[in-house]
Every structure is written in C-alpha cells, then in structure tokens.
C-alpha positions as CSV (number, residue, x, y, z in Angstrom):
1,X,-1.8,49.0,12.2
2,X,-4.8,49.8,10.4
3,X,-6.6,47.7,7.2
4,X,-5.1,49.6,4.4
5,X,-1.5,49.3,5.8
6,X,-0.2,45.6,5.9
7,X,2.1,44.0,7.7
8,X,5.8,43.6,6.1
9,X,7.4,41.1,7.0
10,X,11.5,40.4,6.2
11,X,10.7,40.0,2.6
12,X,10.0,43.0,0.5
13,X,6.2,41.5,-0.3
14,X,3.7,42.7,2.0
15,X,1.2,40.1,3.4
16,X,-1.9,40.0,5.4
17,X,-3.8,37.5,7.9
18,X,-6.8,35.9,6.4
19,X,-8.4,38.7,9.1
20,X,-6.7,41.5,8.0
21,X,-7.7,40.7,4.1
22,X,-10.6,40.5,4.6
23,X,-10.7,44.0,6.1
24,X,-8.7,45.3,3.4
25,X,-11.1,44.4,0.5
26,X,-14.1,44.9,2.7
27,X,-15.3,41.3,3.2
28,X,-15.7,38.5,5.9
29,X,-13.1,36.4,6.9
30,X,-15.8,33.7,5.6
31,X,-15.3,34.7,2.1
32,X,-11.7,35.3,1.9
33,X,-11.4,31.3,3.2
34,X,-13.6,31.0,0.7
35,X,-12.2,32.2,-2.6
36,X,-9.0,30.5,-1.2
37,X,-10.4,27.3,-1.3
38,X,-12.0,28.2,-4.7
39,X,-8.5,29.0,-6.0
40,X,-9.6,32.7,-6.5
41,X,-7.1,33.8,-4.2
42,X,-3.7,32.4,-3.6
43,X,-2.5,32.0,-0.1
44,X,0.8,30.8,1.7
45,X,-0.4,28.2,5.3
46,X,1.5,29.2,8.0
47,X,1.5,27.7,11.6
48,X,-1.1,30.9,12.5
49,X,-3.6,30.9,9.4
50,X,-3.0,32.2,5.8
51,X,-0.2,34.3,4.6
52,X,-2.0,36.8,1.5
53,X,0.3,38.9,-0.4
54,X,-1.4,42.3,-1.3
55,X,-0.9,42.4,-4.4
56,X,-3.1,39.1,-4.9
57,X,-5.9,40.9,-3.4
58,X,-5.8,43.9,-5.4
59,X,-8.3,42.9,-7.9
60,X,-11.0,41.5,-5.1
61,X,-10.8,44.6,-3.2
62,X,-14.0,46.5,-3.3
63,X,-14.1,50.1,-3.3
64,X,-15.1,51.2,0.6
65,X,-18.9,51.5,1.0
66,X,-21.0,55.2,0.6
67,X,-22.0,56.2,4.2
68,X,-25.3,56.5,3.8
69,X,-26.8,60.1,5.1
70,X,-30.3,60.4,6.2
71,X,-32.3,63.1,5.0
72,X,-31.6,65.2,8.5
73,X,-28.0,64.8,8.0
74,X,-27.6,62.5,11.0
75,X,-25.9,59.4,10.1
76,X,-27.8,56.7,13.4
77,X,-26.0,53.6,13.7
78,X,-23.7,54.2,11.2
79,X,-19.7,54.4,11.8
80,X,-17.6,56.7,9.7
81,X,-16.3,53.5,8.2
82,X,-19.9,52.6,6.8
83,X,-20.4,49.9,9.4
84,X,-23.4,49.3,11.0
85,X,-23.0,49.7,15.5
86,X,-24.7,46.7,17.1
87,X,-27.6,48.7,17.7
88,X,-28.3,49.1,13.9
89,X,-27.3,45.4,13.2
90,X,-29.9,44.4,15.8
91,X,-32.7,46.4,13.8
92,X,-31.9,44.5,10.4
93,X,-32.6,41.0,12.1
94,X,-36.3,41.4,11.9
95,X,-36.0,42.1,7.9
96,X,-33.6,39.8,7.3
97,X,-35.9,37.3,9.3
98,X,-38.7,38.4,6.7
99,X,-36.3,38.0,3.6
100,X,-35.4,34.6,5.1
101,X,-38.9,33.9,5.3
102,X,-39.6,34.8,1.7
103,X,-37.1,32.5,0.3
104,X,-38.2,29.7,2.2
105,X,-41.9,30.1,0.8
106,X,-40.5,30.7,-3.1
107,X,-38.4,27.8,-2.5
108,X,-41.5,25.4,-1.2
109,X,-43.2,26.9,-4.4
110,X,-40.3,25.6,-6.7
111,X,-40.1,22.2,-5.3
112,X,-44.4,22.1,-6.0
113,X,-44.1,23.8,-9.8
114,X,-41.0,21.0,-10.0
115,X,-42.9,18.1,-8.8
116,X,-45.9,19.3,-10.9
117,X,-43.9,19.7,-14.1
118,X,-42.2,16.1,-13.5
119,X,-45.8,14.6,-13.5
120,X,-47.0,16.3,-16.4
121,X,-43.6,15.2,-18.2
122,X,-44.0,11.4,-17.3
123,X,-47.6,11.3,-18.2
124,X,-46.8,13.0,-22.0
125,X,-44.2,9.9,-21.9
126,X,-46.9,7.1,-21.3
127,X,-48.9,8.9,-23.6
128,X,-46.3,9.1,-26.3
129,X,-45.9,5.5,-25.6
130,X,-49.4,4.3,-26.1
131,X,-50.1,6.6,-29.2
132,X,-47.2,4.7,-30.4
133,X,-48.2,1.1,-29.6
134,X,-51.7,2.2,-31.4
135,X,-50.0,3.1,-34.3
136,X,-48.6,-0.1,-34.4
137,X,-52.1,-1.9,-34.1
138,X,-54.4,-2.8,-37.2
139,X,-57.7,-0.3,-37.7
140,X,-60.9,-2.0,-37.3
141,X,-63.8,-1.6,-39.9
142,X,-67.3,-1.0,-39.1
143,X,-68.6,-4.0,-37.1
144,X,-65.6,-5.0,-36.9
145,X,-63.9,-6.1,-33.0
146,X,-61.0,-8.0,-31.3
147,X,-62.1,-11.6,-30.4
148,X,-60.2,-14.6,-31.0
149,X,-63.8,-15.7,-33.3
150,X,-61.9,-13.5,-36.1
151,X,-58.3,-14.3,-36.0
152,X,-57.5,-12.2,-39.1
153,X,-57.9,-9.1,-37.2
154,X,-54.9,-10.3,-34.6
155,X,-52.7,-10.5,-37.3
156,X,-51.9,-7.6,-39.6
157,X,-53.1,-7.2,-43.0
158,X,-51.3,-5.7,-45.5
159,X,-52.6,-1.9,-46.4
160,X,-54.3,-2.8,-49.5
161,X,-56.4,-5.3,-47.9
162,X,-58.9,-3.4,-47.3
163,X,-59.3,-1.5,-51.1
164,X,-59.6,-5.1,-52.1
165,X,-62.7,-5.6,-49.7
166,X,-64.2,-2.8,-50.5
167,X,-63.8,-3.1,-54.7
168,X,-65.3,-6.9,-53.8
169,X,-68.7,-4.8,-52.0
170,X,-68.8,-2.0,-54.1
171,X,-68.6,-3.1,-57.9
C-alpha cells in the first residue's frame, strides 16, 4: 500500500493511521498529533493509534515537494519522492546547528532590549510621579525656602497671594 492509496476498511469511508496521514499530506507524524490535539483535524482513538478519514485531511494536504535539480542535472541525495537520503540529512545538521545558534543569540538580544525597555518604562513612571507631587507643591519666591522658621510656606496659599505681595512692594 502506498501514501496516496488508504486503507478501506468495512465501511465505505477510507481511513488512515496517524503514520500513514502524515505521509499523505507530506508531514510528520508530530504534526498530524498535533493539529489533532489542536482540533484542526478530527480523528477516531482506536486500540492502535488514530483512525483519520481522508476526506478530513484533504484540505491539510500539501501539494508533493519540487525535486530540486542541480545545475549538472544530478539530483545527490535526493529521492524521487523529494526526500533527502541520510547522507544529505547528515550534511544539513551543521546549518541547522548555525540557524539554531542564531536564534539563540536574537533571542538573548530580546530578553536584553526587554529588560532595557522595562527599566526605562519604570523610571518614566517615578518620574511621572514626582513631576506630579511637584505640581502639587507651593512655588517658592526669591529668598524664599522650606524651614519650619516660615510656616506659611508648608501650607498652601491661595494663587492670588502672591499678586497681593507684590501690588503691597511695587505701588
């Protein structure tokens, strides 16, 4: 029996192993378990895995990969069914180890730009905070400071105040 002719069982529907859907739409096994957990696929349990009508797969199947020609027309490593032979598998790891590597350091650079971002948010909080208790705080005149000597300045004046003083100085 090959991938693209399922199993029929003593029903009319045709169904396939969670093995033999994923060969049929060109996926792992992984993902098929997957997408049934998801609830992208539905699936029957039997005593021996899933049960996977066909026509429930028909919209996940992907079309079968391009084999991929080199420019001598050789085709090394490559099956007719545009899977890799162990020998070509084996010569991805090293890149794959790269790519791997690369995510790890863009990741290590998130986290720091994240960390970064959160400090630089809290400290426009505490500033926030203090512009507003200054806000809330009397203005001093010329001369003029804090010190429990001048109790006046502790407690807020009303904004005229001050025109009052200064018409008293002035005229």
């Amino acid at each position: 029996m090959t991938a693209d002719t399922p199993t029929r069982l003593s029903t009319s529907a045709a169904y396939l192993s969670a093995r033999q859907a994923a060969d049929y739409c060109g996926v792992s096994e992984k993902t098929i378990r997957n997408w049934i957990a998801a609830g992208r696929l539905s699936a029957d349990k039997s005593a021996d895995g899933f049960r996977i009508l066909v026509e429930a797969l028909a919209p996940l199947r992907r079309p079968a990969p391009q084999t991929p020609h080199p420019a001598d027309g050789s085709a090394d490593g490559v099956r007719a069914d545009g899977r890799g032979d162990e020998a070509a598998t084996v010569n991805l790891l090293p890149a794959l180890a790269d790519a791997l590597q690369l995510v790890r350091e863009q990741q290590e650079r998130l986290l720091q730009a994240t960390a970064a971002a959160a400090m630089w948010q809290e400290r426009a909080r505490m500033l926030e905070a203090e512009l507003a208790r200054l806000r809330e705080t009397p203005a001093l005149g010329p001369g003029e400071s804090l010190s429990s000597e001048n109790p006046s300045l502790l407690t807020p004046r009303p904004w005229w105040a001050f025109w009052r003083r200064w018409s008293r100085t002035t005229g």
